[in-house]
Structure formats: C-alpha cells, structure tokens
C-alpha positions, 0 to 999 in steps of 0.5 A: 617454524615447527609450529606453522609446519605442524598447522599446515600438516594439520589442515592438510590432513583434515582436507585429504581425509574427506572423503565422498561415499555413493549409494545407490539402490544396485550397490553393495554394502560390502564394497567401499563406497567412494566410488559410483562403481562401488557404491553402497546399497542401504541407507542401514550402511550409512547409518553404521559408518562413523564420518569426519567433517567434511565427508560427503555421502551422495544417493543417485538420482531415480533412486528410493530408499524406504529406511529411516537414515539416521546421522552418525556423525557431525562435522565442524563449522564451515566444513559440513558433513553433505548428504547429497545426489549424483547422476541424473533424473529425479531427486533420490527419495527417502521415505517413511512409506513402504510399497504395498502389493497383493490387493485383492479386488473386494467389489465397488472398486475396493480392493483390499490387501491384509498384513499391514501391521502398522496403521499408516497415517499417509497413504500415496496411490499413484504418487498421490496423497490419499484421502483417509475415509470412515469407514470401507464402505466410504471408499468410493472415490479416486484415492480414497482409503481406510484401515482397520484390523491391518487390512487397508483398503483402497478405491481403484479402477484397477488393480492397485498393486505395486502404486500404493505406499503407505506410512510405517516410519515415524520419522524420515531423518533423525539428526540424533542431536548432530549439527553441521549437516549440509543436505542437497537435493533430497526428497524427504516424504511420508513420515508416519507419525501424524504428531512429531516430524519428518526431520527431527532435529532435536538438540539443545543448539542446533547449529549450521543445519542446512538444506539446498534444493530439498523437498519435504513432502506428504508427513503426516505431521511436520514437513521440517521442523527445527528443535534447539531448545536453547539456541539455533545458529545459522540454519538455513532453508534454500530453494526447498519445495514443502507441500502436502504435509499434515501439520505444519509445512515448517516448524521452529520451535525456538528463536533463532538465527534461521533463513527460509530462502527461495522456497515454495510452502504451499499445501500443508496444514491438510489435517482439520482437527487442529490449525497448523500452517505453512510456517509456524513457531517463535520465529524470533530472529528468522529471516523469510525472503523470497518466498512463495507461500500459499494455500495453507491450512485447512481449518477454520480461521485459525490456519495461516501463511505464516504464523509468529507464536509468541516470541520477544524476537522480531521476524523478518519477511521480505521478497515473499509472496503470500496468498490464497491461504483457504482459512486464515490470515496470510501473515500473523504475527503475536510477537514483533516482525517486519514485512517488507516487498511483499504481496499479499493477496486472496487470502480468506482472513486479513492479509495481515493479523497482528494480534494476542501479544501478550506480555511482549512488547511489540513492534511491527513494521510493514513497508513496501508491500502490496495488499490486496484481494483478502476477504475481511482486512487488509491489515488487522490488529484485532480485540486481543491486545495484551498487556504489552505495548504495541507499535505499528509503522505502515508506509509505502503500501498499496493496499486495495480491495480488501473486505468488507469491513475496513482496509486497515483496522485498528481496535484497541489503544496502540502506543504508536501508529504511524500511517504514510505514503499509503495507497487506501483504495477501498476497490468493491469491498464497500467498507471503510478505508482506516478504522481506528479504534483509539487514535492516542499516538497517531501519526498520519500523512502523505496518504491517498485515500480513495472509495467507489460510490456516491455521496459523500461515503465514510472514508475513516474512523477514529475513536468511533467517529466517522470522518466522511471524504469531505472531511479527511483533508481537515483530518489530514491536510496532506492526503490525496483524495482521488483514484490514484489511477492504476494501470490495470485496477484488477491486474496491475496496481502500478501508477499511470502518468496522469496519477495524483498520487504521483510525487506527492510522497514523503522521505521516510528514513530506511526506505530507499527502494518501492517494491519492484527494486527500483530508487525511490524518486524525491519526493516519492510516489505513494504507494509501493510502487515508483512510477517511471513519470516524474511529476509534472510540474504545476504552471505558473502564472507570470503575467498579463497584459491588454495591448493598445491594438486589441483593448478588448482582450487580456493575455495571461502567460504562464512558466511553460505553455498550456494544453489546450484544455479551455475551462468556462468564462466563470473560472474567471474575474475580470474588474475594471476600475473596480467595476466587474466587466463581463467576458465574452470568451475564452481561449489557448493560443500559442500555449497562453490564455486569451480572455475577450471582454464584452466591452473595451478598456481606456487608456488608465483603466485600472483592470485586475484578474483572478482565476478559481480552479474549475472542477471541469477543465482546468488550465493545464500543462502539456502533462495535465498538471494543474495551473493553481489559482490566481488571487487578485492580480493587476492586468499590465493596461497599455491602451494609450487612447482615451475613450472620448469624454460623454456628455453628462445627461441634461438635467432639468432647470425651471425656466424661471429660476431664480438664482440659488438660496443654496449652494454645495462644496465638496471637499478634499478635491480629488477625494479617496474614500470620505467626501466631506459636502458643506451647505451654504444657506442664503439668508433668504432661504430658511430651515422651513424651507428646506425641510419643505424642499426635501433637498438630496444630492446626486452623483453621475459618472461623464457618461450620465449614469446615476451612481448615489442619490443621498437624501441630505438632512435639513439644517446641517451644513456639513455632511460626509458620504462615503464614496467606493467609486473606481478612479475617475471624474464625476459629477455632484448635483444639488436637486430640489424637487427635481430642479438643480440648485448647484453642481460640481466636479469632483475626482476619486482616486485609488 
C-alpha cells in the first residue's frame, strides 16, 4: 500500500509541476511568465529557463520574435514539453531575418542602405520572397536585390524602409539534441544559412518531435529537416504548410518512424544550381497521407514532388495529390514504397520514376491512383536499374494522357511485373500504351486498353516487339479494347453507365476500396474509380419458335426484354431443311425479336437460326448491354399444315418407246447420306450400247427443280452417290439421250 501511495504521489507531482509560460513582444522577462499578464518578452528568456515534461511555453499570436530559439530542455514520452500560441490574429513568427531600415534612394528606383554585415541569403520585401541579382545595376524589377560590401540594394517604388527583412540567423530552431517536443501553430522562416536548416534537429534518436499546424517558410536552405543519425521514432508533421524554402521543403536524413500528414509542400527547391525537392531523404519507413505537393523544384529533371534517395525501407504515400512540379517527376522512388489513392498529374517528367536502385532489393507498389497529364511517363522505370532486384505491382490505376513516349514504360529486366485492373487511355499523347522492355515474369490481365486515331496503331510493346490493338486480345485475352467512356475525358475520369470497363475487373487481395473510399463491387470496375452502375447483364437467349397462324415468321425470346435497337437481316442465318431461306425484315416487338422470311414454312420443315453480333446495332438490353451470339439453334416449327405436294414436271418420253433395256433401284429406302443405284441390264441391251447412250441419272425435289444430274459409268451395275438433301421425297430418273428409261421415289432423312 506504501507503494501505490507513493506512485500515485509521484504522478501527482509530475501533473501539478507543469506549468504554461507566456511570451509576448510587450512583456517582461523579469515577471514570472505563467500568466498573460506576466509574460515574458524574449525568446533569450526562453532559452534560459530550464523546463520539465509537460511544460508548455505559448507565444501570442501577431507577435515576431527576430531570435534563434533554442531548446533547453526535453520532456518524456507521452507527455511533450509544446511551444504553442495564444490570443488571436496570425501565427506567432520566429525568424532568421531582421528588419532593415534607413534606405536611401541611389536613383532608377534603387535605394540602397549600409552596415548589414551579415550577407543575407533571403531577403523579404513587403512580406515577399525576393529575387537575389547580379549585380546593382540588375535590380530593376519588383523585389529584386543585391549585396555586396554590407550594402544591400533594393528596387522599390518607394521607400522601402521598415518592409525589408533580411536573413542573418543560420538556423530559426536548434533542438540541441532534445526530443519529446510538441510544436503548435508556429511560423518558422528565413534561415540564413543557404546549406543547413531552418529546424535542426540534430541527435542520434530523434524521438516524438511533433509539429501541428506550423508553417516553414522562406529558409535559404531546408524548410524542416529530421537529423537522427541512428533512428527516428514517432515523428510527425500534421497539417503544416512548407513553401518557398531554398532547398529541399522537407529533409529526412535517415529511415524512420516518421508521418507527414495533411500538409501543404508546395514552392520549395527555388535554388537552380543543384535539385532539391519538396520531400526529400531515406524515407524508409515514413508514411505521406493526405498531402498536397506541388510546384517543386527548380532544376532541370532532376527535382521532384517527393524524392526516396536510397533506402532498403519502403515508403508510404497514400491520400496525396502531387502535381505541377515544373522540373521533375511527381514521385521517384530509388528504394521501395507503396502509392496508393493518389493523383498525379502535370508534372513536367513522369508521374512516377522508379529508377537507380542500386544494390536494394525493391518492391514497388502502385495502386488506386489517378495519373494523368504528365509530359513523358505515366510511370517509368528507366535504363538505371541496379543490381538489386526489382518487383512492380500496378493495379486498379486510371492512367491517361501521359506523354508522348509511353503511358507505363518499363526497360530493362524486372523480376516481376504485374499489370491489372488498369485503365491505359493514351489520351492525345500519341504514344504507346505499355512498353516493356524485358517481359520475364509479366503477369498481365483484366486491363483496358484504349488509343485515339486511325488504323490499326501500336497498343504495346514487348521485348522490342510491337503488339498492334488488333493483337493485344491474343496478348492478353482478358483486356478491354475500347474507350472506357469517362465522364468528362479532360475533367473527370469517373466511368459512364454504358463503360465497357464496367465489372470487368478482377479481386485483387489487399485492395478493397477505389480512389473515392467507396467498397470495391464484385467484380470490380477497372480503373480507380468504382462506378455507382452495376454492370448489365448480358441478354440471354431462350427460345424461338414459328407459329402455325404466322408460318413466315421466327420469334426469338430472350431472359429479359431488348431495347429497341434492330441490327441488319445479315446478323442472322435462317435455314430450312437445310437449305438457307432469305429474310425479309427484322423487327423488336414487345422486348422480343421478330424475324420475317421471304417464303413460309410447312408443317415438318426443319428451320435452324444462328446470329453473329454486328458491329452497328447490336441486340441489347434496356442498359445496352449486349446479346452474345447465338450458334446454330433449332427453331420450335408449329405449323400443323402441309404445303400441298407439286407435280413433278413432265419429262419427255418418245412416243415409240419400246420398253426399257435398262432399269434402277435405289437402296436402303428412305436413304440418310450414301444412296447405293443397281443397274439391271436386258439381254438385248449391250455394254456397246450403253457407252453410245451415255446414260446419266437425275434427281428432282416434288416441286420439279433438278437437284443431281450424275453421269453413270457403262458397264457397272452398282454405283453410290452422295446425297446432302434436307429431309423430304424425291424423285430419281434414269435419262438416256433426253428419254426416260426408269424412275423412282426415294426419301432422305436427317
């Protein structure tokens, strides 16, 4: 019991000893500080004071503090020292610049001002970066300036006294190696110290160094930069703004347990001599959500949205938008890392660069994410491939519009490459769809695959091969080749209700939702987006049927009733009896097919129908789903009455004949596909005779049309014929010089 009294005093203790301390530019470092109305004035006051865990230390808003703060203390985990605001207006600022005055006009809008000793590497005129000249004579443009000799020079419409600040404090913040650090609702700017950092945070484990709702701004170096040089354990950025920073918006220089959450890194990278970013290190193990990162860079190729230098830890991107990086890629990543729900769009290299790995072993992921509008790639693994392996997964993308060389391009060997559920749409870039260079473990499928133009146009290729449109359903039996429809094909890339691409996804494991949040359906749409249709189903045939009141006439029903959308006579066959029967129309009457033949059948007509999907207005459900084609099907024939049997036309017999030196039989009766002829010869009647003759048989259907005329060879008395007649009665003649010798009906069945 001792005990838990004396751990329960202890905690006690701990929570009553922290303490809130106030400073603002109108107090007093001689008052106690722990109220508003005793607050302290310098941030030299908070250097000095030595603080416990839990101690929170709030500047007021509208306030400036032109001082390097430097922290005394740590606090423990789970209980931070915070550096926090009070009151109202706009953030406390702590800055690296001092405010210069007593300029002096020098003419052309100069004005100039002596005695700043320290060359300023950032100058802010009028709460505005300024543009550092050549020379004096180069400042002749809005915020333009220049140093030399402790003389800076300004270009001004005025008098510009009192609204310059220039940079004479290397750093803003320096830890000094401390950790548990909660910081609130700070703006940080205008280091000077155009190679180091704004926040240093240099220690071998930086550990539960958090930032809420600051802004880092205007360094002439790194905005914010992590420094643990052995480990980094739960770090965080959340809902910051970086912007308008030298060098790189934000710097890890070793893997860790970090999260950059809900925040704005947008403008930095400004320098041009070397390529800084707008995140930059070994970003192993840090998590980027939420995100918006843009317009970073200013150098060549080489500077990115976010940029994972070598690391054997993967990084995590998801929730961010990344885009309109001026001179670089929106993602490149050199180590491993996963990018899911993102857009990444118009920016000037790839939208992803998964390049130089090195020795690691890499793995990248890429799921979910919309990519479009950048100027070479949509997603590149160049020529700079390391030694290590490397495995890609891209699946569940929407990808369009992307350069003029390839949507996804791949060049040398990767160990595994796995291409699903992606929307390839080539948009106006006029390049390839995929391009790959070594195919050894491709696993492709479920993908659309769409290009504008004319002609049969390269869609794919693989291992230097080109695969035309034509092709790529051999290539990959499961693609779909056609526009996937989008709703707004230059402003939102969501799926329209009549999209082919609609359900003809596959599961893939770990992907459960499409970029919007929503439940992925079963099957999925492909793309990254899940449209709210549900795909149609197909019409299925059942049945058809010819009705003894309407014997011209076949109806065809389906599962469920069909638009009315009538395709041409030659998307179908009708035969009867074997024989093809013309059509005369086609019709959609009550949600059924209704085909009208040129002639009507009898009763016991055998009728068979088949239908070959047309390219212009195909059979279609109500939601434009497709009826799939039908094989040969027997037609139901209920016509109950016989068509009236025809005379067979009259066959000329000489009037004088005598009777027959020669006489047929045909056997078996009725006959299926072989009919066997025997020739029964009189004596009087000899082989000679019958070469002069030149005897041959002849077979008519009822209604006299001639059907086979057969020369039979002299001298044989058995002879065989095929016969590929519908079922039905004929007629065999025996015709010598144009008289009949014999005559007999035979049957054919099926």
């Amino acid at each position: 019991m001792k005990k838990i009294l004396t751990i329960i005093f202890l905690v006690i203790s701990m929570v009553v000893s922290a303490t809130n301390y106030y400073v603002s530019n109108t107090g007093n470092d001689a008052a106690a500080g722990t109220t508003t109305a005793t607050a302290w004035k310098t941030v030299a006051k908070v250097n000095s004071k030595a603080f416990v865990a839990g101690d929170e230390i709030s500047f007021m808003k509208g306030g400036v503090w032109r001082e390097q703060l430097k922290i005394p203390s740590s606090g423990n985990s789970g209980n931070p020292i915070v550096f926090s605001s009070y009151g109202s207006g706009n953030s406390p600022i702590i800055t690296g610049a001092d405010k210069i005055t007593g300029f002096v006009s020098g003419g052309s809008g100069i004005w100039d001002v002596t005695g700043v000793i320290t060359e300023p590497k950032v100058v802010l005129i009028n709460r505005e970066l300024g543009t550092k000249v050549a020379s004096r004579a180069a400042c002749n443009t809005t915020n333009s300036w220049y140093w030399t000799g402790n003389t800076l020079s300004v270009y001004s419409s005025g008098d510009p006294s009192g609204l310059v600040e220039a940079g004479s404090r290397q750093r803003v913040v320096d830890t000094q190696g401390k950790n548990y650090l909660t910081f609130t609702g700070i703006t940080f700017e205008c280091s000077n110290n155009d190679g180091s950092y704004m926040i240093y945070t240099a220690t071998a484990t930086a550990a539960e160094l958090k930032f809420y709702n600051c802004t880092f701004q205007y360094s002439a170096g790194y905005g914010l930069q992590f420094n643990g040089t052995t480990s980094t354990t739960n770090c965080l950025v959340d809902g910051c703004t970086v912007r308008n920073n030298q060098r790189d918006g934000i710097y890890v220089q070793k893997d860790g347990d970090i999260t950059i959450n809900n925040c704005k890194v947008y403008s930095n990278g400004l320098i041009t001599t070397t390529d800084h970013n707008g995140i930059f290190g070994w970003l192993g193990g840090v998590k980027i959500t939420n995100c918006d990162i843009y317009d970073n860079g200013r150098r060549d190729i080489l500077s990115h949205g976010i940029y994972q230098f070598l690391t054997s830890g993967p990084v995590t991107i998801s929730n961010c938008t990344i885009h309109d990086q001026p001179n670089g890629s929106g993602v490149r990543l050199r180590g491993s890392g996963t990018v899911t729900n993102c857009k990444i769009y118009n920016n000037s290299h790839s939208g992803f660069n998964l390049n130089t790995n090195e020795i690691y072993n890499v793995s990248y992921i890429i799921n979910n994410n919309l990519v479009y509008g950048n100027k070479v790639y949509g997603i590149m693994q160049g020529i700079a491939k390391g030694t290590g392996n490397v495995n890609i997964s891209v699946n569940n993308n929407t990808i369009y519009n992307n350069g003029s060389d390839a949507t996804i391009m791949i060049v040398p060997e990767v160990q595994g490459l796995n291409l699903r559920n992606n929307i390839f749409h080539g948009g106006s870039s006029g390049g390839l769809l995929v391009s790959i260079g070594n195919s050894t473990g491709l696993i492709h499928s479920n993908n659309t695959y769409y290009r504008t133009g004319t002609g049969d146009l390269n869609y794919v290729k693989k291992d230097g091969l080109n695969v035309p449109g034509s092709g790529v359903p051999t290539w990959e039996p499961t693609a779909v080749i056609s526009d996937p429809l989008f709703i707004n094909i230059n402003a939102d890339w969501h799926l329209q209700s009549a999209s082919p691409a609609i359900g003809k996804g596959i599961s893939i494991t770990g992907i459960s939702f499409d970029l919007d949040g929503k439940t992925l359906k079963s099957p999925p749409d492909i793309g990254c987006y899940q449209s709210a249709f549900i795909l149609a189903a197909n019409p299925v045939y059942l049945t058809s049927f010819i009705t003894e009141t309407n014997p011209e006439a076949i109806e065809i029903d389906y599962n469920i009733s069909l638009a009315e959308v009538v395709p041409a006579v030659s998307a179908f066959t009708v035969k009867v009896n074997s024989v093809k029967r013309d059509l005369t129309s086609v019709g959609i009457v009550d949600g059924a097919v209704k085909l009208t033949m040129a002639t009507p059948v009898s009763k016991g007509d055998v009728t068979t129908l088949s239908y070959v999907i047309p390219a212009v207005n195909p059979l279609q459900s109500e939601t434009g789903a497709p009826a799939e084609e039908i094989p040969s099907k027997s037609v139901t024939n209920s016509v109950i009455t016989a068509a009236p049997e025809p005379v067979p036309a009259p066959v000329p017999v000489l009037k004088d004949s005598l009777p027959s030196s020669i006489k047929i039989t045909v056997y078996p009766n009725p006959v299926h596909h072989i009919l066997n002829i025997l020739c029964e010869y009189t004596s009087t009647y000899s082989e000679q005779e019958a070469i002069i003759a030149r005897n041959s048989i002849r077979i008519y259907d009822l209604s006299g049309r001639l059907l086979l005329e057969r020369r039979l060879e002299a001298g044989i008395t058995s002879q065989q014929f095929p016969v590929n007649f519908r079922s039905g009665v004929f007629v065999i003649l025996l015709v010598s010089k144009g008289v009949t010798l014999s005559s007999q009906k035979f049957i054919v069945y099926n």
